[in-house]
GUDREN-818892 format. One line per field, with one value per residue (C-alpha): residue in three letters; x, y, z; residue number from 0. Coordinates in steps of 0.5 Angstrom, whole numbers. Each point is the difference from the previous one (the first is absolute). Layout:
<atoms>
guza: c(ALA	...)
X: c(X	...)
Y: c(Y	...)
Z: c(Z	...)
vogu: c(NUM	...)
</atoms>
This chain:
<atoms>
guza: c(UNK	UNK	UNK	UNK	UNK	UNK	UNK	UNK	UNK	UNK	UNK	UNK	UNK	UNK	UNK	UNK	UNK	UNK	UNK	UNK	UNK	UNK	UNK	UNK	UNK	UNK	UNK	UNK	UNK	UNK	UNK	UNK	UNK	UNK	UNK	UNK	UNK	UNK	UNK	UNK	UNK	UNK	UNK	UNK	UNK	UNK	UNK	UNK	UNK	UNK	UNK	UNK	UNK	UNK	UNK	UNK	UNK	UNK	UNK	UNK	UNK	UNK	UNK	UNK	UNK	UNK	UNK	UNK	UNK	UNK	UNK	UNK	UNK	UNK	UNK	UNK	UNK	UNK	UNK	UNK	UNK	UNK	UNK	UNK	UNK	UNK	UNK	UNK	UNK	UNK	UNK	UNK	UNK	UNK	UNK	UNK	UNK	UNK	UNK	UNK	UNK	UNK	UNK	UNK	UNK	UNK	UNK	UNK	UNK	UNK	UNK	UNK	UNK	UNK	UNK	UNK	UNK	UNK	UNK	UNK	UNK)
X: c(322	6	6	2	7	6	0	7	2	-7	4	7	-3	-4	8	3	-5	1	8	0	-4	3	6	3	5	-3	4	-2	-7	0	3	-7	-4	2	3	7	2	0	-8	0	5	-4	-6	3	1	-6	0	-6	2	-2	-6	3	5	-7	-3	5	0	-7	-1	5	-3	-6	-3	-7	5	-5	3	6	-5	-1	-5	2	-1	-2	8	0	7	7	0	-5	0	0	-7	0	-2	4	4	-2	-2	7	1	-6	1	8	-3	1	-6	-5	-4	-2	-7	3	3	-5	-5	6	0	-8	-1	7	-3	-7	4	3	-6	-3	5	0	-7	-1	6)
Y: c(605	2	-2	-5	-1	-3	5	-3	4	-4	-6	1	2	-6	-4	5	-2	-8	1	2	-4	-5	3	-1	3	3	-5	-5	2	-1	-6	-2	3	-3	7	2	6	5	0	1	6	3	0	4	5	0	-4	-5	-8	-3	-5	-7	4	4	-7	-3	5	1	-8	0	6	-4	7	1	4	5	3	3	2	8	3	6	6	-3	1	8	-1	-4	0	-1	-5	-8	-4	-2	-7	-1	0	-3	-6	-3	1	-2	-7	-1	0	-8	1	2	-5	2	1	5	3	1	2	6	2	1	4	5	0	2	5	3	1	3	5	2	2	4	4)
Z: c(43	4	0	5	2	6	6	0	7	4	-3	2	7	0	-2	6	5	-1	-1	7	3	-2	1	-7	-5	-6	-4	5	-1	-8	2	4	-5	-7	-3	-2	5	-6	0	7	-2	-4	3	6	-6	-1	-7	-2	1	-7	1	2	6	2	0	4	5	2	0	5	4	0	-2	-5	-6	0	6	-3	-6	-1	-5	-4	4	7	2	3	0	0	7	2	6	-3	1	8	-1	-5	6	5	-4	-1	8	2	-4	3	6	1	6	-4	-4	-8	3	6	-6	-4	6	1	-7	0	7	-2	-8	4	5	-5	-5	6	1	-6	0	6	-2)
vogu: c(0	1	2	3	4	5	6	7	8	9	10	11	12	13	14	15	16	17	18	19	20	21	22	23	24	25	26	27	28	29	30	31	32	33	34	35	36	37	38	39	40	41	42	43	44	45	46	47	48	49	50	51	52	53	54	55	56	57	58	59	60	61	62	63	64	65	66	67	68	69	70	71	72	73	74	75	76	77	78	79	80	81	82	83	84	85	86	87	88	89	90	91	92	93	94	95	96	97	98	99	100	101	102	103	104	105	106	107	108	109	110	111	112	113	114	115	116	117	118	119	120)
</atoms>
């Protein structure tokens, strides 16, 4: 079985997102959330929250944790480009125009867009 671990940048631009919407301060942000400011340091560097602080944090984004999960040998690189739906996700539930049904209805037709880009390219 392949080993599974926490795509942390797909996280932390997940965290960015949201803060910007809201127009907050990384340390506002922990506030929000529930977590010291520290976890959220460490995960801009790259580090990999412990279980509660993930927990926490994916509850918060509302986010299924298998979004930021990568398996070995699927990332090509370390720079490769965060998920897109990762995200837009954060965004697309601040919006306060949008229902939770509006919201999901985003995520399928985006997540089917992409999809479908991918495979024609």
């Amino acid at each position: 079985m392949a080993k599974t671990t926490i795509n942390t940048a797909a996280l932390y631009s997940a965290l960015d997102a949201a803060r910007q919407e809201r127009q907050l301060s990384w340390r506002a942000l922990a506030g929000e959330i529930g977590v010291s400011p520290s976890l959220l340091s460490r995960l801009g560097n790259g580090l990999k929250p412990d279980t509660d602080g993930f927990a926490t944090i994916i509850a918060w984004l509302r986010l299924p944790a298998e979004d930021f999960f990568e398996h070995e040998g699927e990332r090509d690189d370390d720079d490769r480009e965060p998920d897109l739906m990762a995200q837009l996700a954060p965004l697309l539930r601040a919006r306060k125009d949008l229902s939770e049904t509006d919201v999901k209805y985003l995520q399928q037709v985006i997540g089917a867009t992409i999809e479908r880009a991918r495979a024609q390219g």
